[in-house]
N, C-alpha and C positions, 0 to 999 in steps of 0.2 A: 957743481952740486953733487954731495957720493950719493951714494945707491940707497942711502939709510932715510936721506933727505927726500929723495924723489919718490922712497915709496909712503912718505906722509904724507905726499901733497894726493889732492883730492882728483881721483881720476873720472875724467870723463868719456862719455861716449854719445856723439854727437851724430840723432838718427831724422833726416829730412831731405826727401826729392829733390827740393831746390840747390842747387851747386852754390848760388850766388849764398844763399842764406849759410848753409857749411862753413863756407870761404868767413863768411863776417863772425860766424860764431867761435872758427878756431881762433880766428885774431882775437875776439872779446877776450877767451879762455889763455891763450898762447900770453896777455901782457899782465896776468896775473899769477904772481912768485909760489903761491901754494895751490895751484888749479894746474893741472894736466891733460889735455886731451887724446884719449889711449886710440880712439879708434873713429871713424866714419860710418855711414852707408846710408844709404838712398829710399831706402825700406822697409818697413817693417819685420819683411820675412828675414833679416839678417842677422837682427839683433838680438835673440837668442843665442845663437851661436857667439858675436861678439862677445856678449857679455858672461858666457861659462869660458870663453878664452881670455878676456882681460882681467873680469872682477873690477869693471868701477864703482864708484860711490853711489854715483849720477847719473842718470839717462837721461837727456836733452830730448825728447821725444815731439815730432811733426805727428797731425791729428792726420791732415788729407793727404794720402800716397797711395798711387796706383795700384801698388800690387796687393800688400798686407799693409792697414791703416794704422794708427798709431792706435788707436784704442783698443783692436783685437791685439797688439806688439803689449800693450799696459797690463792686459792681463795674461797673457802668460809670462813676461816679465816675475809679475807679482807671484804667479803658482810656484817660482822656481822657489829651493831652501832655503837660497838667503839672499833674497832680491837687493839691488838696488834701488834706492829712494828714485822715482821716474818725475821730473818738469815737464807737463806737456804743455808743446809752442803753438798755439792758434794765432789766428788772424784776427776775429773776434769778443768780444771777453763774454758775452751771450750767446755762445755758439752750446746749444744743448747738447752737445755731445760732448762735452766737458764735461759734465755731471758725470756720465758713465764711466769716463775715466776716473775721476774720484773716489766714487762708490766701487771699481777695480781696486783701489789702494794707492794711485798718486799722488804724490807729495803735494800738488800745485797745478799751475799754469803760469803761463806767462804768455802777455802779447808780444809778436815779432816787433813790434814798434818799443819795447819797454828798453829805455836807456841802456846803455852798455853796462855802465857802471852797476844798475842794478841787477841787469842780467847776471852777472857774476857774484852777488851780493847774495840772490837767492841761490844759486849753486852750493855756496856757501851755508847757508842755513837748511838746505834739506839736508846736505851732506852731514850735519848737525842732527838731526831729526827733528828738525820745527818744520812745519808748514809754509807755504808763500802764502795765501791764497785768503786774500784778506774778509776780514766778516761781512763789510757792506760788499762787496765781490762776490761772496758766496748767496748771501740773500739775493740778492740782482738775480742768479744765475737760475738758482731754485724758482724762483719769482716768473720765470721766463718759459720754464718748464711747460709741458703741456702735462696734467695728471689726471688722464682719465679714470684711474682708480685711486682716487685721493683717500677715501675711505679705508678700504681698505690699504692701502700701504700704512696708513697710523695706526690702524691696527695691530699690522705684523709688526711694527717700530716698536709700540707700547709692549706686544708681547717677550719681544727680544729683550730689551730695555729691563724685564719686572726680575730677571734674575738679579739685578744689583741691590746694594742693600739702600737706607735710606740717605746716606752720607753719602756715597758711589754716584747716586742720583742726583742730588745736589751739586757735586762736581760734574757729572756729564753735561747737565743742566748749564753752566758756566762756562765750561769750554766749549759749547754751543755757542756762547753768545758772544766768545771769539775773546775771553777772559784768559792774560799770562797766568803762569803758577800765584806770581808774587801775589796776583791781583784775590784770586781765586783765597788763597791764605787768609788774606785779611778781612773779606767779607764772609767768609767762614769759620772764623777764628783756626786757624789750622796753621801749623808748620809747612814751607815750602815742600820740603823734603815729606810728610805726610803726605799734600797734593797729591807729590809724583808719584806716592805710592796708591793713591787714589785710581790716578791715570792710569798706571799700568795696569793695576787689577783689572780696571773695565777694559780696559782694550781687552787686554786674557780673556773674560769673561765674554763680552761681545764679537770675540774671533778676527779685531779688526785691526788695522795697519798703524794706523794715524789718529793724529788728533780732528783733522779733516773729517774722517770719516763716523767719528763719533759726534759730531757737528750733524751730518748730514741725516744721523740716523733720533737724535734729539731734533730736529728741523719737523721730520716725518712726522713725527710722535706727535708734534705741537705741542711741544711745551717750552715752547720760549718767549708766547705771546703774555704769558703771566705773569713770567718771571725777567721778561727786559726792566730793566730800569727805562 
């Protein structure tokens, strides 16, 4: 493969305490022809550094680690200028501390148990810039949540939220409810390519990483209970 090929492929950097888990993750990544695994480590504290030394696409990111945990590693990850897309690996798919990595700016999650085949599938798609992290997964999680200040967090969601315009709204609205572009188009009468430009603005607008996150912040708001089909 020359040098032109390997810097297309998608690099990654695979960050979790467990050795045995490393070991299975670089085999998942190592038999797949456009996925690379640039780098290792054990903790969180490291992977700063790693990743202003390789530049991968990816970060494979463990929640529970001794020293520095995956979610304080998610947000500083995300502070850096030009992050990589972060998959955080739990044990749990209701593990509430997955929220917090979301609302940091991560792509996703995945359970350690999730097939090989897909494991590499979503690698794939964050390195893309789409999400994993599917809608009834994200409801479950939210759902699971404890919010002692339920009120207020819809609040601050709706105030964040009122800078968009009424069409911006209607698309947040939809990509809440876990809606592709294509889908979003059509029940809007809108051009794909319009959507995207939907998306971006608000992301601009609402300061935020993902479409994930714009999910999470229309969830707050409540206003997806009106507008599910």
């Amino acid at each position: 493969m020359s040098e032109s090929d390997d810097e297309r492929r998608i690099g990654v950097v695979i960050v979790d305490d467990d050795a045995l888990v490393r070991v299975g993750l670089v085999m998942m990544m190592g038999g797949a022809p456009d996925i690379r695994v640039l780098a290792e480590a054990e903790d969180g504290g490291r992977v700063v550094d790693l990743v202003e030394r390789h530049s991968p696409d990816v970060v494979l990111m463990d929640i529970r680690m001794p020293s520095v945990d995956g979610l304080t590693a998610t947000e500083s990850l995300r502070a850096l200028p030009d992050p990589p897309e972060v998959l955080v690996l739990t044990t749990f798919d209701a593990d509430e501390h997955v929220l917090r990595a979301l609302r940091a700016g991560a792509a996703g999650f995945l359970l350690k148990d999730t097939p090989p085949k897909e494991i590499v599938e979503s690698v794939r798609r964050v390195a893309r810039g789409f999400p994993v992290l599917s809608p009834s997964v994200t409801r479950r999680l939210m759902d699971r949540v404890a919010d002692a200040d339920h009120s207020e967090r819809a609040g601050r969601a709706r105030s964040r939220l009122a800078v968009l315009n009424a069409r911006e709204t209607d698309v947040a609205v939809a990509v809440g409810q876990g809606r592709s572009n294509a889908d979003i188009a059509s029940r809007l009468f809108l051009s794909v390519p319009t959507v995207k430009t939907h998306v971006s603005n608000i992301l601009t607008k609402l300061g935020l990483n993902n479409r994930v996150q714009i999910a999470l912040l229309v969830h707050d708001a409540e206003l997806l209970d009106d507008e599910q089909d």
